[in-house]
PDB file of N, CA, C, O and CB in Angstrom:
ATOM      1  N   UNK A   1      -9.460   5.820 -23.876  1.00  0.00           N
ATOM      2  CA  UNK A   1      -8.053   5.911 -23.528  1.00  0.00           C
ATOM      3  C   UNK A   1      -7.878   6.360 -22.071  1.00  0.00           C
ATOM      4  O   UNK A   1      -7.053   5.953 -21.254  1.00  0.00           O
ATOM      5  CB  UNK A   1      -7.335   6.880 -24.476  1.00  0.00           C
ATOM      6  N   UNK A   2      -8.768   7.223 -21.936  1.00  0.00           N
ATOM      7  CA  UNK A   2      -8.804   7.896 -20.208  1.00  0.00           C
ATOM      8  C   UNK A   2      -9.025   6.820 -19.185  1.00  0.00           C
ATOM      9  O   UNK A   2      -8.441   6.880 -18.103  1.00  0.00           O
ATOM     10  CB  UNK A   2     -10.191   9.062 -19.889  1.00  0.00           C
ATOM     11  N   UNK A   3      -9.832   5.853 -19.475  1.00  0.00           N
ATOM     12  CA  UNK A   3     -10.128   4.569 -18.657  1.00  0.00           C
ATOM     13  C   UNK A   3      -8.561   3.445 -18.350  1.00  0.00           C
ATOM     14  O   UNK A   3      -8.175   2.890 -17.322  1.00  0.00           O
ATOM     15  CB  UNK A   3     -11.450   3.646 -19.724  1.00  0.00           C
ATOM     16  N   UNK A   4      -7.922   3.481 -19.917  1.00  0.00           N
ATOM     17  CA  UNK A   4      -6.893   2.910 -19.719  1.00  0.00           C
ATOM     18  C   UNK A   4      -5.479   3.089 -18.977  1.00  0.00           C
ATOM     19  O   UNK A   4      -4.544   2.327 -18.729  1.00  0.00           O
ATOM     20  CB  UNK A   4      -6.806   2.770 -20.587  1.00  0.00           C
ATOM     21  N   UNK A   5      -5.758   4.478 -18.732  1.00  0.00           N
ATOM     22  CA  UNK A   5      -4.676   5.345 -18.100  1.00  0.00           C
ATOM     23  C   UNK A   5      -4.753   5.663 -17.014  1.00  0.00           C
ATOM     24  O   UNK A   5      -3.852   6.176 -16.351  1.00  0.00           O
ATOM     25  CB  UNK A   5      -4.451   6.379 -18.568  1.00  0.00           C
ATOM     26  N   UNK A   6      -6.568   5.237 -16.427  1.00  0.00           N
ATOM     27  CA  UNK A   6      -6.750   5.499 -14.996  1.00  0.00           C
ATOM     28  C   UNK A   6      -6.362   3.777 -14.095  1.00  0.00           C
ATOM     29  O   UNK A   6      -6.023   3.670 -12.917  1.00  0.00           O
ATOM     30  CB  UNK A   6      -8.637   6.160 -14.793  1.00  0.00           C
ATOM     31  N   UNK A   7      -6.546   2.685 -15.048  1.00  0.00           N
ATOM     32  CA  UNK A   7      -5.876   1.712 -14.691  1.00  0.00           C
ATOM     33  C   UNK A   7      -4.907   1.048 -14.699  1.00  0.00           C
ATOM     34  O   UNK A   7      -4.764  -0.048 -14.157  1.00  0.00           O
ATOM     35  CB  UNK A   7      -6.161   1.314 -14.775  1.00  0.00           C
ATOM     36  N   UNK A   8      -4.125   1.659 -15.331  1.00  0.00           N
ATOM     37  CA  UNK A   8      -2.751   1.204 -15.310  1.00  0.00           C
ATOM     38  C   UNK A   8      -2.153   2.191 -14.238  1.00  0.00           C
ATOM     39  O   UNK A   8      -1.202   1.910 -13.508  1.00  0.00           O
ATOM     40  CB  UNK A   8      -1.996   1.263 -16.826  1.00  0.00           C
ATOM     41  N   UNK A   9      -2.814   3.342 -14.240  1.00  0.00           N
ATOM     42  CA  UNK A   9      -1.887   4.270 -12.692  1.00  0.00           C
ATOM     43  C   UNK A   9      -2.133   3.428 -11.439  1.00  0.00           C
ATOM     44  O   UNK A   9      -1.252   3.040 -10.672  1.00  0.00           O
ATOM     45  CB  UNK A   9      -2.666   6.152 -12.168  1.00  0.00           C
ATOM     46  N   UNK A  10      -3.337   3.215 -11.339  1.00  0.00           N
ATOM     47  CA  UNK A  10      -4.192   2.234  -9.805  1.00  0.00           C
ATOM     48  C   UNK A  10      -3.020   0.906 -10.188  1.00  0.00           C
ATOM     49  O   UNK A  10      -2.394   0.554  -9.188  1.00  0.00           O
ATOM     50  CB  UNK A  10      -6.718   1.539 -10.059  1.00  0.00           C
ATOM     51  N   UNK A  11      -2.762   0.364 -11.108  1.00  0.00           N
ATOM     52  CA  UNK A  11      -2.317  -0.726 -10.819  1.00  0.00           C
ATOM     53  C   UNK A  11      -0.919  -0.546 -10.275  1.00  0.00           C
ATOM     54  O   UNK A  11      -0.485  -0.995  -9.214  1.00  0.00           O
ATOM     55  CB  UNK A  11      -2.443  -1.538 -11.885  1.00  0.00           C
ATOM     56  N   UNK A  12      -0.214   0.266 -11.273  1.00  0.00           N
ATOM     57  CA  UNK A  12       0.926   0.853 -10.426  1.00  0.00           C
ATOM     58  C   UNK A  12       1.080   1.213  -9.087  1.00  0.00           C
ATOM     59  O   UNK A  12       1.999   0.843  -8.356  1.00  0.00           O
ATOM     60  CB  UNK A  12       1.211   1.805 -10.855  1.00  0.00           C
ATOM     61  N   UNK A  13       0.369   1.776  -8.856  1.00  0.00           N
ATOM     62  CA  UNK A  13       0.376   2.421  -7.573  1.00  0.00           C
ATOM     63  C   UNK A  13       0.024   1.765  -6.642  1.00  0.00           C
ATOM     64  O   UNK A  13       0.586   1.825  -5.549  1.00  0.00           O
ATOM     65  CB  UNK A  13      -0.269   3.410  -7.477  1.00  0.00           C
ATOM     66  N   UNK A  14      -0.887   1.078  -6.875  1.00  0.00           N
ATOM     67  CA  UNK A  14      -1.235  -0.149  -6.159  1.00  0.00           C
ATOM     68  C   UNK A  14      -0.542  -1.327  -5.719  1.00  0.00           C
ATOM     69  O   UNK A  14      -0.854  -2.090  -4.805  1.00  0.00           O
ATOM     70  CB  UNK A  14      -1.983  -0.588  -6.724  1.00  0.00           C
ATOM     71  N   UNK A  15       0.793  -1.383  -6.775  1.00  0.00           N
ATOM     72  CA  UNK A  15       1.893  -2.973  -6.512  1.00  0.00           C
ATOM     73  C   UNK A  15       2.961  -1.522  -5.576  1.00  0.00           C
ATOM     74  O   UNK A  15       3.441  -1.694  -4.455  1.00  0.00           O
ATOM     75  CB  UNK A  15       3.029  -4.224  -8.787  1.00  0.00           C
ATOM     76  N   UNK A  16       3.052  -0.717  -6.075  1.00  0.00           N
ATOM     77  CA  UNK A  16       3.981   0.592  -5.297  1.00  0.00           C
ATOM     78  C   UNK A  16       3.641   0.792  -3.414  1.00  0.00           C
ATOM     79  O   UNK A  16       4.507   0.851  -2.542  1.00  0.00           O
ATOM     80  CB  UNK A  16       3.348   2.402  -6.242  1.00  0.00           C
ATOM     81  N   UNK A  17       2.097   0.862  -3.212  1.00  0.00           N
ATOM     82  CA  UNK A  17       2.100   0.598  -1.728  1.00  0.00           C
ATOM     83  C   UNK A  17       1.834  -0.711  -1.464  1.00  0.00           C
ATOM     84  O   UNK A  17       1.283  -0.774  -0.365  1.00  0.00           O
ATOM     85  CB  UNK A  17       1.154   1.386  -0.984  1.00  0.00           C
ATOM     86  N   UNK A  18       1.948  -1.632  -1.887  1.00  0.00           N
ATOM     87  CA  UNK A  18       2.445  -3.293  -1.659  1.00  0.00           C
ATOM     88  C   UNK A  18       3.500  -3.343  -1.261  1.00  0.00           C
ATOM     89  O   UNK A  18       3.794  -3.703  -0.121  1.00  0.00           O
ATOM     90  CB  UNK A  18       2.535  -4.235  -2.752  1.00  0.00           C
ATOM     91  N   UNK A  19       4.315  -2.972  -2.172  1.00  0.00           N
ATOM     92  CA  UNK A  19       6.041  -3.164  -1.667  1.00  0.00           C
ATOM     93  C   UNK A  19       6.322  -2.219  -0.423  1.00  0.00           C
ATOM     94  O   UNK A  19       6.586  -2.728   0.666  1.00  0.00           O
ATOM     95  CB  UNK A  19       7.286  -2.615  -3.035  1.00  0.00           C
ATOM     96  N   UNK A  20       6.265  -0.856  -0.584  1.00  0.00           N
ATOM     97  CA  UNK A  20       6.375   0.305   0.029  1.00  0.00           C
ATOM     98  C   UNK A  20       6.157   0.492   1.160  1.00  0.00           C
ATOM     99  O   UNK A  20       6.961   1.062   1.898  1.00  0.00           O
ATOM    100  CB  UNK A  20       5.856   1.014  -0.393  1.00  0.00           C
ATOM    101  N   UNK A  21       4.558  -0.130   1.688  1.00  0.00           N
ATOM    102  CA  UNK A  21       4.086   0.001   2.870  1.00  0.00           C
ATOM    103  C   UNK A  21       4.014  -1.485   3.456  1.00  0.00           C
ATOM    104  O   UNK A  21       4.355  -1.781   4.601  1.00  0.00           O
ATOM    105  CB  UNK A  21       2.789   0.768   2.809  1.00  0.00           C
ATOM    106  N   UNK A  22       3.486  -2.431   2.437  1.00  0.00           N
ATOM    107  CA  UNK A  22       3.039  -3.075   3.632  1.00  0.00           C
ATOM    108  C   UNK A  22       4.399  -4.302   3.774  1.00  0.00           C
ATOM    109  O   UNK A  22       4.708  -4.904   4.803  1.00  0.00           O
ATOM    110  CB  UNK A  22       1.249  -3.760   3.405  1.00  0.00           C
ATOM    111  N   UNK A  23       5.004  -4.416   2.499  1.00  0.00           N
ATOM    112  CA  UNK A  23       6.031  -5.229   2.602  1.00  0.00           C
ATOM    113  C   UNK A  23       7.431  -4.939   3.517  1.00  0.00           C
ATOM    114  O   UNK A  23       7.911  -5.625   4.419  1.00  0.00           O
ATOM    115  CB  UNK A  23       6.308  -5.385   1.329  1.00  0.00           C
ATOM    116  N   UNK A  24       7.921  -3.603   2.911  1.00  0.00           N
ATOM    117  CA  UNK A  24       9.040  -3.171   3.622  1.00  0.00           C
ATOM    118  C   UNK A  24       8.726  -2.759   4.562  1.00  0.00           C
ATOM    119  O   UNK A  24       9.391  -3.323   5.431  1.00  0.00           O
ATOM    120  CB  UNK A  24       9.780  -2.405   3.169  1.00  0.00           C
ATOM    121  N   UNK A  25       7.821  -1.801   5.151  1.00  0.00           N
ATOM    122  CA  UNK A  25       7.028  -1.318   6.028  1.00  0.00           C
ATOM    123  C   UNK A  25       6.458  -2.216   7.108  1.00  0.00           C
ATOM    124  O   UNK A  25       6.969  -2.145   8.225  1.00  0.00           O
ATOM    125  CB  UNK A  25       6.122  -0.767   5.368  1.00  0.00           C
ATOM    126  N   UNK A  26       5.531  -2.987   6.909  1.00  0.00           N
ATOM    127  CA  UNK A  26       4.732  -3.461   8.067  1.00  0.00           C
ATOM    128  C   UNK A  26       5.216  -4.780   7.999  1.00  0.00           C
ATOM    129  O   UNK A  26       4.851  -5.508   8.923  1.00  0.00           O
ATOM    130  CB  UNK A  26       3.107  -3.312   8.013  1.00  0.00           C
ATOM    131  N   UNK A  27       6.032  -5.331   7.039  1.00  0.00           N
ATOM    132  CA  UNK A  27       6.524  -7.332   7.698  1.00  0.00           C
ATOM    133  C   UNK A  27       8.141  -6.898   7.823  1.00  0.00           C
ATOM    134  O   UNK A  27       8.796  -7.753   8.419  1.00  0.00           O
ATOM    135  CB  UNK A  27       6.242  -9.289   5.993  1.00  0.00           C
ATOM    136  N   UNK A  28       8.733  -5.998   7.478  1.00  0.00           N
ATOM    137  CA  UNK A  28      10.113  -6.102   7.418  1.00  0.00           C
ATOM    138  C   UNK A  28      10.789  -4.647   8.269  1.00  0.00           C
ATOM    139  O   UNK A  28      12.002  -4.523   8.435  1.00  0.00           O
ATOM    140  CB  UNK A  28      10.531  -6.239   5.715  1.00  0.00           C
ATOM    141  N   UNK A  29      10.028  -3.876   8.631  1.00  0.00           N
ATOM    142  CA  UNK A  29      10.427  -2.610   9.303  1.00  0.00           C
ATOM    143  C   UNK A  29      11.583  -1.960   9.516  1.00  0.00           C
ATOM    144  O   UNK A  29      12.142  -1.359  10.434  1.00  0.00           O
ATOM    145  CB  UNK A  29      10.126  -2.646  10.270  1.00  0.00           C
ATOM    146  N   UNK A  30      11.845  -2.362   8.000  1.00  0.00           N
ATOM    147  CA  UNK A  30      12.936  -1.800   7.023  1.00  0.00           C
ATOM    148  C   UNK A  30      13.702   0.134   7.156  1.00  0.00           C
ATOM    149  O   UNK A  30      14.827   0.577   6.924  1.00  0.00           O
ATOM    150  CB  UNK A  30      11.997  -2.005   5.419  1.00  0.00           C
ATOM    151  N   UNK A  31      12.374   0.807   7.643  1.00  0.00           N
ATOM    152  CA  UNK A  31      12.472   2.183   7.928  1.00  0.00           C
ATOM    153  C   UNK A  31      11.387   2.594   8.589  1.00  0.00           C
ATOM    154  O   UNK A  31      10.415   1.879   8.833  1.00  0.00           O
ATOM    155  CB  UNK A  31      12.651   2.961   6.838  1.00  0.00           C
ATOM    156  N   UNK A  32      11.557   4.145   9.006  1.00  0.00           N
ATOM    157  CA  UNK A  32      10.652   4.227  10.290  1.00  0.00           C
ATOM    158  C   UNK A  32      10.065   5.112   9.583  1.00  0.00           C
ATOM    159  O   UNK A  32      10.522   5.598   8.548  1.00  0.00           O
ATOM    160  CB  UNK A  32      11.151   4.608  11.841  1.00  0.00           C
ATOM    161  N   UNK A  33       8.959   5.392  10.125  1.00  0.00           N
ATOM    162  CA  UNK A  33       7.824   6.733   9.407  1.00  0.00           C
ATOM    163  C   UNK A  33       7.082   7.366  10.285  1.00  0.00           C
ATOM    164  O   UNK A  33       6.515   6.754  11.190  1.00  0.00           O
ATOM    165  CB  UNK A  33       6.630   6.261   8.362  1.00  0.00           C
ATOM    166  N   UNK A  34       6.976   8.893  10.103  1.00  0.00           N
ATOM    167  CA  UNK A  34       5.839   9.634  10.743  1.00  0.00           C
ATOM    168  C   UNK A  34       4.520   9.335  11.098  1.00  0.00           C
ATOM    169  O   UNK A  34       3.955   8.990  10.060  1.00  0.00           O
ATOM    170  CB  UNK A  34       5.641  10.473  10.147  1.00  0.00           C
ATOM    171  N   UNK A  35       3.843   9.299  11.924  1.00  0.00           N
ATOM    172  CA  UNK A  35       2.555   8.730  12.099  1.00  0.00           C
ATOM    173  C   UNK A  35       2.062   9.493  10.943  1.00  0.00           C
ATOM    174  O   UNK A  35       1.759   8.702  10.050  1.00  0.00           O
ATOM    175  CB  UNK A  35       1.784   8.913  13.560  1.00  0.00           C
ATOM    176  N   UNK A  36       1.863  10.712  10.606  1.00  0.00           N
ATOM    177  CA  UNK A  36       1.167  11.104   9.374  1.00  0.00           C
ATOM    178  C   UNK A  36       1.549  10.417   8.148  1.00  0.00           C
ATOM    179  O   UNK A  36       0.643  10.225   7.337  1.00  0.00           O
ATOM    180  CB  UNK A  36       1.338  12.471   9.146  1.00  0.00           C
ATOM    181  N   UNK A  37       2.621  10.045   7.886  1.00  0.00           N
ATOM    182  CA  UNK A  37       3.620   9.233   6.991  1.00  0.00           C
ATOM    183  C   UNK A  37       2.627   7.863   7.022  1.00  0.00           C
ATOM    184  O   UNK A  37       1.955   7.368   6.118  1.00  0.00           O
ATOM    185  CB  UNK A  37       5.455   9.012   7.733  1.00  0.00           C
ATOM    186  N   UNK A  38       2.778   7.522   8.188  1.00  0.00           N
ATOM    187  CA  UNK A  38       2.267   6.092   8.059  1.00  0.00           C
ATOM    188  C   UNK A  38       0.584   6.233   7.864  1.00  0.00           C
ATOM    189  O   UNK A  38       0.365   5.281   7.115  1.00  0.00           O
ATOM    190  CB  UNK A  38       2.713   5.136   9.537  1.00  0.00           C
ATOM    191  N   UNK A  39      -0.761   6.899   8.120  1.00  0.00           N
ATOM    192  CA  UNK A  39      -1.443   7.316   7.710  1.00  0.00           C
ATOM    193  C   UNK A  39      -1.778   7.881   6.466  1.00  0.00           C
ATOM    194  O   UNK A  39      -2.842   7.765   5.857  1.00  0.00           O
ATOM    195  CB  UNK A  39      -1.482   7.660   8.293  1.00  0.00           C
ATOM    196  N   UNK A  40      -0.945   8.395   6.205  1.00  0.00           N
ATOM    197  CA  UNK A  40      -1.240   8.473   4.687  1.00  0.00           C
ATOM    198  C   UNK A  40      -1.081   7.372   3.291  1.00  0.00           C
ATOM    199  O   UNK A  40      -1.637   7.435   2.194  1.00  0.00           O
ATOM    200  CB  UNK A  40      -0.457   9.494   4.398  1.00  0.00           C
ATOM    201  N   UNK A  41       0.070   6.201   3.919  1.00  0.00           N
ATOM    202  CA  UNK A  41       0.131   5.472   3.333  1.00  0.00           C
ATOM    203  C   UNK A  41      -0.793   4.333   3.728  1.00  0.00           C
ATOM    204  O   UNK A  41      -1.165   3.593   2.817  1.00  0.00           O
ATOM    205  CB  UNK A  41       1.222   5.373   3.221  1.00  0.00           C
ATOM    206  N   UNK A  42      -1.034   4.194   4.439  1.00  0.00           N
ATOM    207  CA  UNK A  42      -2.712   3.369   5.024  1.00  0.00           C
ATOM    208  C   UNK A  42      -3.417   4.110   4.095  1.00  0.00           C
ATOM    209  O   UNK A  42      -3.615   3.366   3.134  1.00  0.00           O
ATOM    210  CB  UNK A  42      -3.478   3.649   6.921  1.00  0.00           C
ATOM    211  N   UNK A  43      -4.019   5.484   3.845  1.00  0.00           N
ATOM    212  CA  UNK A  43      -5.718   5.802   3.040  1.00  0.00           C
ATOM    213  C   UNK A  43      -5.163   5.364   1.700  1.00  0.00           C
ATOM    214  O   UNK A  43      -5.964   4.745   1.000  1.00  0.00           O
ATOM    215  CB  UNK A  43      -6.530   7.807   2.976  1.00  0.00           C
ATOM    216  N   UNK A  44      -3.725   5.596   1.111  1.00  0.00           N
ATOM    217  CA  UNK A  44      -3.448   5.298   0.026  1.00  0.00           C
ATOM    218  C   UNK A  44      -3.131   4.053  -0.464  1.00  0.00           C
ATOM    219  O   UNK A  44      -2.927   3.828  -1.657  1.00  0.00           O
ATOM    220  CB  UNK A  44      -2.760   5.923  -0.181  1.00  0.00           C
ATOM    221  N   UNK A  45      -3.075   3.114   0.549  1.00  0.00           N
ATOM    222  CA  UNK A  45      -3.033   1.875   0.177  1.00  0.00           C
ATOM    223  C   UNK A  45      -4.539   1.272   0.238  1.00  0.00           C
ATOM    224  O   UNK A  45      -4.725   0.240  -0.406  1.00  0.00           O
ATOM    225  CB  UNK A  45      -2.021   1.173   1.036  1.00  0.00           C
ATOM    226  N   UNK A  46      -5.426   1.723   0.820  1.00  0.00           N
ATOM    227  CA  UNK A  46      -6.713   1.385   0.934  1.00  0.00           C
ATOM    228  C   UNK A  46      -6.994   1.756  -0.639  1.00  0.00           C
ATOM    229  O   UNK A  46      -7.068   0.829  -1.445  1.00  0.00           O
ATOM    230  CB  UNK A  46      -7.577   2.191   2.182  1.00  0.00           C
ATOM    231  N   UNK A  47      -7.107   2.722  -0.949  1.00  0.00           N
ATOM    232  CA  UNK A  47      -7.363   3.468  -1.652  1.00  0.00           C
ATOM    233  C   UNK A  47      -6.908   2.593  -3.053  1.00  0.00           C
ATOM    234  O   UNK A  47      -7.665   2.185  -3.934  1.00  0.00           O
ATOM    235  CB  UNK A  47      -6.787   4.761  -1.226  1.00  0.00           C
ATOM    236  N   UNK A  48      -5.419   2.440  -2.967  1.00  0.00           N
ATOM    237  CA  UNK A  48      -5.425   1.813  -4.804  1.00  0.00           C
ATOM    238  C   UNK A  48      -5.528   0.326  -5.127  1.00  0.00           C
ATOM    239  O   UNK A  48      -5.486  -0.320  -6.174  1.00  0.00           O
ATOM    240  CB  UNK A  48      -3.899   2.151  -5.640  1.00  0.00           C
ATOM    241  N   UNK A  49      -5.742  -0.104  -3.289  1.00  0.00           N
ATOM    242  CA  UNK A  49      -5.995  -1.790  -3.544  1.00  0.00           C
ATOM    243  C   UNK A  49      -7.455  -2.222  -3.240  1.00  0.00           C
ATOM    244  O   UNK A  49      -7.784  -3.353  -3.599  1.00  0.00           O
ATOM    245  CB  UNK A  49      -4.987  -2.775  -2.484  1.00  0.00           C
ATOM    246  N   UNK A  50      -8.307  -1.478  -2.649  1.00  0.00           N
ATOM    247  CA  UNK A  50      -9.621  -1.577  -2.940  1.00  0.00           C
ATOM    248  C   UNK A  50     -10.416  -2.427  -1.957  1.00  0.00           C
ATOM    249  O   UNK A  50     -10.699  -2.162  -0.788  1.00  0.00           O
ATOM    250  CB  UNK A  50      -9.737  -2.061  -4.241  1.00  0.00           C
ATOM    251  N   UNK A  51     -10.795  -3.795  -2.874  1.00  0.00           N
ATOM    252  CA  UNK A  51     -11.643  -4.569  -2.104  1.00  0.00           C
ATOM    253  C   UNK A  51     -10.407  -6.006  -1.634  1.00  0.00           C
ATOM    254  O   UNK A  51     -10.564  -7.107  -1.107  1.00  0.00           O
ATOM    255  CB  UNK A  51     -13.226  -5.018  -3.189  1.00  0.00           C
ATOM    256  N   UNK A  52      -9.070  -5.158  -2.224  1.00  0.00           N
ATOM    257  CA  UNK A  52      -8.119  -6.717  -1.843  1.00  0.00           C
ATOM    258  C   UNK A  52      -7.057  -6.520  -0.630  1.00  0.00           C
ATOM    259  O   UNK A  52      -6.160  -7.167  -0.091  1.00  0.00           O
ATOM    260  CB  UNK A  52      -7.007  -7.272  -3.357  1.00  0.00           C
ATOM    261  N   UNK A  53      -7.746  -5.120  -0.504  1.00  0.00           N
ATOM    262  CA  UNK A  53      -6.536  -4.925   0.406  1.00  0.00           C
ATOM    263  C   UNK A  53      -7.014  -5.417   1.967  1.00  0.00           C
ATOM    264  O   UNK A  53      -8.150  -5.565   2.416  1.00  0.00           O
ATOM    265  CB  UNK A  53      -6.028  -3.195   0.371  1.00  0.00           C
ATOM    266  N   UNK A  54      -5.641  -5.615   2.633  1.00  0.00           N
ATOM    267  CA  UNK A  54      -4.936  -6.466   3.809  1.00  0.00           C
ATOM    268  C   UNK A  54      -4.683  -5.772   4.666  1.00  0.00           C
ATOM    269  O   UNK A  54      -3.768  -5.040   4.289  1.00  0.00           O
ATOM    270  CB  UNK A  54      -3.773  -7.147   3.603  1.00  0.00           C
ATOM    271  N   UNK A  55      -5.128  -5.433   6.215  1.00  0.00           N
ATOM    272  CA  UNK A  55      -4.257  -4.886   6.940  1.00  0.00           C
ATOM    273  C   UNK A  55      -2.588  -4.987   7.177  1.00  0.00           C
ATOM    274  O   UNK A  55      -2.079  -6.098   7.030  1.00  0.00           O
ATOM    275  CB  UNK A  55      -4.782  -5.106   7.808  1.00  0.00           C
ATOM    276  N   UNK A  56      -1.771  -3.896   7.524  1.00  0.00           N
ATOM    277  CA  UNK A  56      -0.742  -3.940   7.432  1.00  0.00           C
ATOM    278  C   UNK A  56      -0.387  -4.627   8.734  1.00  0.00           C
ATOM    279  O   UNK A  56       0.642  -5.289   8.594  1.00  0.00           O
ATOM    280  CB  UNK A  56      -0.279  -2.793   7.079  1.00  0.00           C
ATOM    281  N   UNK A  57      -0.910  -4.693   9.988  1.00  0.00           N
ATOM    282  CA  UNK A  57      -0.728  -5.690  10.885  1.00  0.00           C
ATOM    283  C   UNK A  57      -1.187  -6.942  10.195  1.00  0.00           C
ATOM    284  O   UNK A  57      -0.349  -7.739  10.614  1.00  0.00           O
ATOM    285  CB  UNK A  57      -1.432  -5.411  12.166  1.00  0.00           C
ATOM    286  N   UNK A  58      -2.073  -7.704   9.315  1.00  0.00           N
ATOM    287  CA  UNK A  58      -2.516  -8.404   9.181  1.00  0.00           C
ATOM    288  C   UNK A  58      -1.286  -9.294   8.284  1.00  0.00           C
ATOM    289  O   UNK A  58      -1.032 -10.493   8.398  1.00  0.00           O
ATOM    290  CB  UNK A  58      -3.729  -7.993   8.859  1.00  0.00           C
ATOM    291  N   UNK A  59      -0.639  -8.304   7.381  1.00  0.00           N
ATOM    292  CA  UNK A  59       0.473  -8.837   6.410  1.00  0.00           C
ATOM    293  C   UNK A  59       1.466  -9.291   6.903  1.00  0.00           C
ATOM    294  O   UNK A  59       2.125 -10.207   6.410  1.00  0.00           O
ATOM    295  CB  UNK A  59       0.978  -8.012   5.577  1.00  0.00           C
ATOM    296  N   UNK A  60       1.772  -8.563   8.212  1.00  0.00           N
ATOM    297  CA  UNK A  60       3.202  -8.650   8.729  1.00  0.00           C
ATOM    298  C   UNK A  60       3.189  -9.807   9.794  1.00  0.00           C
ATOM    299  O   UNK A  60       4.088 -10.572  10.143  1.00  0.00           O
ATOM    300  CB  UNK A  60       3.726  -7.183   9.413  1.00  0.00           C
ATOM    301  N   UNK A  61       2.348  -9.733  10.053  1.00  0.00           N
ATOM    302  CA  UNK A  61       1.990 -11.546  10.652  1.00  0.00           C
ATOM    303  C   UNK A  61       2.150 -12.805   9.763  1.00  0.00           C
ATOM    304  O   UNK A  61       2.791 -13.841   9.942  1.00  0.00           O
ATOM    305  CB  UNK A  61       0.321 -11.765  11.042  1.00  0.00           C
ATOM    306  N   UNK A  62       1.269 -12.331   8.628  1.00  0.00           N
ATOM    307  CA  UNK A  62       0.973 -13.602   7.740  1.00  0.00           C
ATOM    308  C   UNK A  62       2.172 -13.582   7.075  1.00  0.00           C
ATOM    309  O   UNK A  62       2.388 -14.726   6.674  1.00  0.00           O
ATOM    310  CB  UNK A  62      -0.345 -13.600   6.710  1.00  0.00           C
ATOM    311  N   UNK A  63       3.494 -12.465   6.610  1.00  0.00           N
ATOM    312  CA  UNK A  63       4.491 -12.528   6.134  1.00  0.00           C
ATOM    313  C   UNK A  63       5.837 -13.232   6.652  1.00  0.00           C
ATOM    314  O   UNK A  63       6.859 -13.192   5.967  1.00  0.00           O
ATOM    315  CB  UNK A  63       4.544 -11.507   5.943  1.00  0.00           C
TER     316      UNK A  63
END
């Protein structure tokens, strides 16, 4: 059950800095953020998207 609950949070969290950071954030610059702000949502988007994740310059180009 612990396995199932550790992947459904990553997945959450994971479509959460999709939208959050790199969508509204880095293609639509929707709102502004603290460099620590924006750093933290970089390790945490690294972090719950893994081996799929995209630079946020990289998105906002290709977006």
């Amino acid at each position: 059950m612990t396995i199932i609950i550790f992947i459904v949070v990553l997945w959450y969290s994971g479509l959460f800095f999709q939208t959050f950071f790199l969508h509204r954030y880095a293609a639509h610059q929707s709102f502004k953020m603290s460099k620590f702000g924006e750093k933290l949502c970089f390790v945490l988007t690294w972090v719950t998207q893994g081996s799929n994740y995209l630079s946020a310059y990289g998105y906002g180009v290709m977006h």
